[in-house]
N, C-alpha and C positions, 0 to 999 in steps of 0.2 A: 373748811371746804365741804359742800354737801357732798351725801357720797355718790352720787351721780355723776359727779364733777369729778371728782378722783377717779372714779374708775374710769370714766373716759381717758383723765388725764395718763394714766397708768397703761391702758391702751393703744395711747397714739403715742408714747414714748417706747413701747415695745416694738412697733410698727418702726419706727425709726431706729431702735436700737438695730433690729432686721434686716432692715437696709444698710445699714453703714457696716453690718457685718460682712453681707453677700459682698460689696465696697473694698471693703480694708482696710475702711476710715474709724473704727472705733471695736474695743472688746470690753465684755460686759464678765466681771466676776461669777462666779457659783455661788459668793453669798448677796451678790446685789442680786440676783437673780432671784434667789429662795426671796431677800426679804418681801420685795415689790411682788411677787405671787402671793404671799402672804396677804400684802394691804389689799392686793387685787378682791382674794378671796374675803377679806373681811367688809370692802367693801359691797361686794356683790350680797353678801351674808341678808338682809334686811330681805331681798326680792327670793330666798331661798333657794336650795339646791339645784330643782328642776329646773327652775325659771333662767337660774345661771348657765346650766348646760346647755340648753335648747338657745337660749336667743343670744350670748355673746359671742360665738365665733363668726353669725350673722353680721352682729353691730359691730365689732373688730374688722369686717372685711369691708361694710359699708365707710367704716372712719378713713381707714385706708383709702380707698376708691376715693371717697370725697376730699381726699388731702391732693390726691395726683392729679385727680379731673378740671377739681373747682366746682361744679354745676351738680344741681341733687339727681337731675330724671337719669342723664347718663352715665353718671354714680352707680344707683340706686339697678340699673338695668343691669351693669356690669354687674354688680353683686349678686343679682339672680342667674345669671348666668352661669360664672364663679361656682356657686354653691349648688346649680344643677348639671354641672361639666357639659356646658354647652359653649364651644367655638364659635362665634358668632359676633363679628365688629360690625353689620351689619344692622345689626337691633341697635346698637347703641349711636350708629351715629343717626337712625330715627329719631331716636328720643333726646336728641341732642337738644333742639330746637324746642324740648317743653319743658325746660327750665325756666324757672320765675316762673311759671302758670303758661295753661297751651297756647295760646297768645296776645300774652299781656299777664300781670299781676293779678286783674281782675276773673282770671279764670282757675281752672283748678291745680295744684301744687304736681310739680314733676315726681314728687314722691308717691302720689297718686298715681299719675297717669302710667309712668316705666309699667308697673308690675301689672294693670292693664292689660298693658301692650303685648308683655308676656304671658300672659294667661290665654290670650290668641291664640301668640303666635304657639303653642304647646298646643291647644286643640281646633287644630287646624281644618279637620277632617269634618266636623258636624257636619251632617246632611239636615237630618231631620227637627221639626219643630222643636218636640222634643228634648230633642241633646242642646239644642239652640235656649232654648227657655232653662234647663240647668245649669249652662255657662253664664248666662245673665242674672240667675240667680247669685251666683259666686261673686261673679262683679259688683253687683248694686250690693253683697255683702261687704264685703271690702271698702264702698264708697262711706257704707254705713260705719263700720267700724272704724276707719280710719280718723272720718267725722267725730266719733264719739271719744277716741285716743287726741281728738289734735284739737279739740273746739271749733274746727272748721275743715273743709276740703280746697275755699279759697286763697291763691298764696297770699294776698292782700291782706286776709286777715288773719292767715296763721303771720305773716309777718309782723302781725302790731304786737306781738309778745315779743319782738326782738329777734336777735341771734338764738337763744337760748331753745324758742320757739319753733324755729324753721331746724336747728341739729335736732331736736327732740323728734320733729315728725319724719327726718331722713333718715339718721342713724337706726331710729327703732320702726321703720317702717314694717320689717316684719314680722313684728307683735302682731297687728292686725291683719295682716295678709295672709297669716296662718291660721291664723283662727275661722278668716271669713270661706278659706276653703276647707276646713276641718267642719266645722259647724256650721253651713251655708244659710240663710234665713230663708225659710219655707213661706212661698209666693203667696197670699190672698187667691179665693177663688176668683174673684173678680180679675185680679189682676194676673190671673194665668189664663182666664179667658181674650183678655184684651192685648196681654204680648202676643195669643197665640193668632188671634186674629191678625194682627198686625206683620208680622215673622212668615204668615204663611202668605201673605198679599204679596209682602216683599218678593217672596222666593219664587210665586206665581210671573210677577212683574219683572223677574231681574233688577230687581234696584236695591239698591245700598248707596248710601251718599257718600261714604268713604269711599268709594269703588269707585262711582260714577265721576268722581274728580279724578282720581289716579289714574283712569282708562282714557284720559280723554288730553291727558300731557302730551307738551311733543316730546320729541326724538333725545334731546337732552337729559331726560328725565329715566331711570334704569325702576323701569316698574317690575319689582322680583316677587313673587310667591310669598318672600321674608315680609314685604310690603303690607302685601294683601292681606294676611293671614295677622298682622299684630294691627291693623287698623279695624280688622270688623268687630272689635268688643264694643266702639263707637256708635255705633247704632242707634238710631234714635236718640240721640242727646245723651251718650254714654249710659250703654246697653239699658236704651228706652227710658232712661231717669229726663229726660228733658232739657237736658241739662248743653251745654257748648255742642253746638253741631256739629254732629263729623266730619262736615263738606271741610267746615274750617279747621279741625283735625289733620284732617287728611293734606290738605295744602300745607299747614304747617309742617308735619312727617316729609312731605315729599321735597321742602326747602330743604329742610334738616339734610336730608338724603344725598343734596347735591353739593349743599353748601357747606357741611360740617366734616371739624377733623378730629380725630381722638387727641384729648388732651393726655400728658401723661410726665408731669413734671411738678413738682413739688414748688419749688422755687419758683416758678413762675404761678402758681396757683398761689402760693403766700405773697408773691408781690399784689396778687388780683384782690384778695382779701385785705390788705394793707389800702388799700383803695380804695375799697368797700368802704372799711370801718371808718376811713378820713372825710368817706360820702364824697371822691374826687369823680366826676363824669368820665376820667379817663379808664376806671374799673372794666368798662364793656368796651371796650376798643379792639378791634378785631386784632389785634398784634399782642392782646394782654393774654387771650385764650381762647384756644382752638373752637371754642365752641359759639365765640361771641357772636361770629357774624350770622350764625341758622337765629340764634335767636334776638338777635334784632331786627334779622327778618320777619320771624313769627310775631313780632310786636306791630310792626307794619302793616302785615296783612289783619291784623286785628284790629285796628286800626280803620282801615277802608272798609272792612266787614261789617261795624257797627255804624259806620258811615253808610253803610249801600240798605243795608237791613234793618237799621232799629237797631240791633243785641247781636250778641255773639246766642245767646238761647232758643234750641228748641221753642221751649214752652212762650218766652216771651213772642215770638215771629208767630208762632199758629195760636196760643192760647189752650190749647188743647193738652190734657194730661193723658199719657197713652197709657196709665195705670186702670183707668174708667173705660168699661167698653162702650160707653154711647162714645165719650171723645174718639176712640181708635175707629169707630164705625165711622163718626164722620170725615178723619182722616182721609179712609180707603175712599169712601165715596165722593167725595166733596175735592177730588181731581189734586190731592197738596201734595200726590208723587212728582205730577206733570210738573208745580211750580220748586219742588225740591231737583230735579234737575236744574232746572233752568238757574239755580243755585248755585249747584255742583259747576253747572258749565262756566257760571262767572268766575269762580274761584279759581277753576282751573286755567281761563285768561288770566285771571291776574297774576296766577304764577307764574307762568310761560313768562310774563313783562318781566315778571320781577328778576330775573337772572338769564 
């Protein structure tokens, strides 16, 4: 057994043993206990001491989450949470709905997206360009590093590695989420001229694409602060990369919002995986896991988006990379706020239909 493999396995047996303890359904000796801390540590031994300290009570709590939930983004949020003592079922059942990619497979993985969302929703406050342009910083860090940890950010293609592929990029999501805000990548001149042109148009114009959907829901729809504040890292095709529109983001979050329930059962997440692995269509059935029906919505609306639009992309819908400041100039001037509403507005009909 690789020793990746072990120690995970060693992990989620402890994880278990924990549970049936609190239970009353099982007890664990003082020398099973010493021996499997032993294998634990000699498996960790290869990635060394520090490595071990710092990221396995992360990847222990992520395996957990992911055993009870089923789904990586609402996993993956709960564990930020978790480990930054923040109460909040709110973020998670946002993030419910971008599991499997924001919506669809062919977008970005839920492991991605969650800690995103959270790094918003944490600085909330930015006013100025400035603070604006060093949170986008951190972000497009984190897109990058993640990309360079998973060989991809899309789930489509971190899933053609398998199972093996998609636990690799959940469980250890915090490798690179630490580091890209520990060590952020330092902007391009160019491309601190061109967010900043861009960021200050916005803030002049009142427009953000995630917002301009969320603001525009009926009464159904509970548009909170928690909302607002973990949708705007979205910006510009995920802080300005070009990348899945927010407008489409932001609909997806706000199905999430309405339509998701916290999973929180084992057993019924190992029936959904037993499913999985058999490749039975009955896996996403809204009765297998609380989280199935946001996101088979967010595959719907993904759906009619690439239908209505071309791409779920930024960059493919304008052509325009907002890292160049001639592109960001033509942006502002060339009226593609006026047609990025009229975006936001569809999206946000088609929510309202869709529940």
């Amino acid at each position: 057994m690789a020793e990746n493999s072990l120690f995970e396995f060693l992990m989620i047996d402890s994880v278990m043993k924990s549970n049936d303890l609190k239970k009353g359904k099982a007890t664990i000796s003082r020398r099973d206990f010493v021996r499997k801390a032993i294998l634990a540590v000699s498996a960790a031994g290869g990635a060394g001491l520090i490595g071990y300290s710092v990221f396995t009570s992360k990847k222990l709590n992520t395996i957990n989450n992911v055993r009870r939930m089923g789904h990586c983004a609402p996993s993956v949020m709960q564990t930020l949470l978790d480990i930054n003592n923040v109460q909040n079922n709110n973020l998670v059942l946002y993030a419910g709905a971008m599991a499997g990619g924001i919506a669809g497979s062919g977008t970005e993985c839920g492991a991605l997206t969650a800690p995103l969302m959270f790094m918003g929703f944490q600085n909330n406050n930015f006013t100025e360009v400035s603070e604006k342009l060093n949170l986008a910083s951190k972000a497009q860090s984190y897109v990058n590093e993640f990309t360079a940890f998973n060989g991809s950010c899309i789930c489509s293609k971190i899933r053609q590695g398998g199972m093996p592929a998609c636990m690799k990029a959940v469980h250890s999501f915090y490798k690179p989420f630490s580091k890209a805000l520990s060590s952020p990548a330092v902007l391009s001149d160019e491309a601190t001229e061109s967010y900043s042109l861009l960021l200050k148009a916005f803030g002049e114009n009142n427009f953000h694409c995630a917002h301009n959907v969320l603001k525009v829901l009926n009464s159904n729809f509970l548009i909170t602060n928690e909302l607002l504040y973990s949708s705007q890292i979205f910006i510009g095709g995920i802080a300005l990369l070009n990348r899945t529109c927010d407008a489409l983001t932001a609909g997806v979050m706000a199905l999430s919002s309405l339509t998701a329930r916290i999973e929180n059962s084992y057993s019924r997440v190992a029936k959904m995986n037993r499913l999985l692995r058999n490749k039975s269509n009955e896996a996403m059935n809204e009765d297998i896991n609380n989280f199935n029906r946001s996101i088979n919505l967010a595959e719907e609306l993904g759906i009619w988006f690439r239908n209505e639009f071309g791409s779920v992309n930024c960059y493919d819908i304008w052509r325009l990379d907002f890292s160049k400041t001639r592109d960001a100039e033509s942006y502002v001037s060339g009226q593609c706020m006026i047609q990025c509403r009229y975006i936001a507005n569809r999206v946000a009909q088609k929510v309202n239909m869709m529940v």
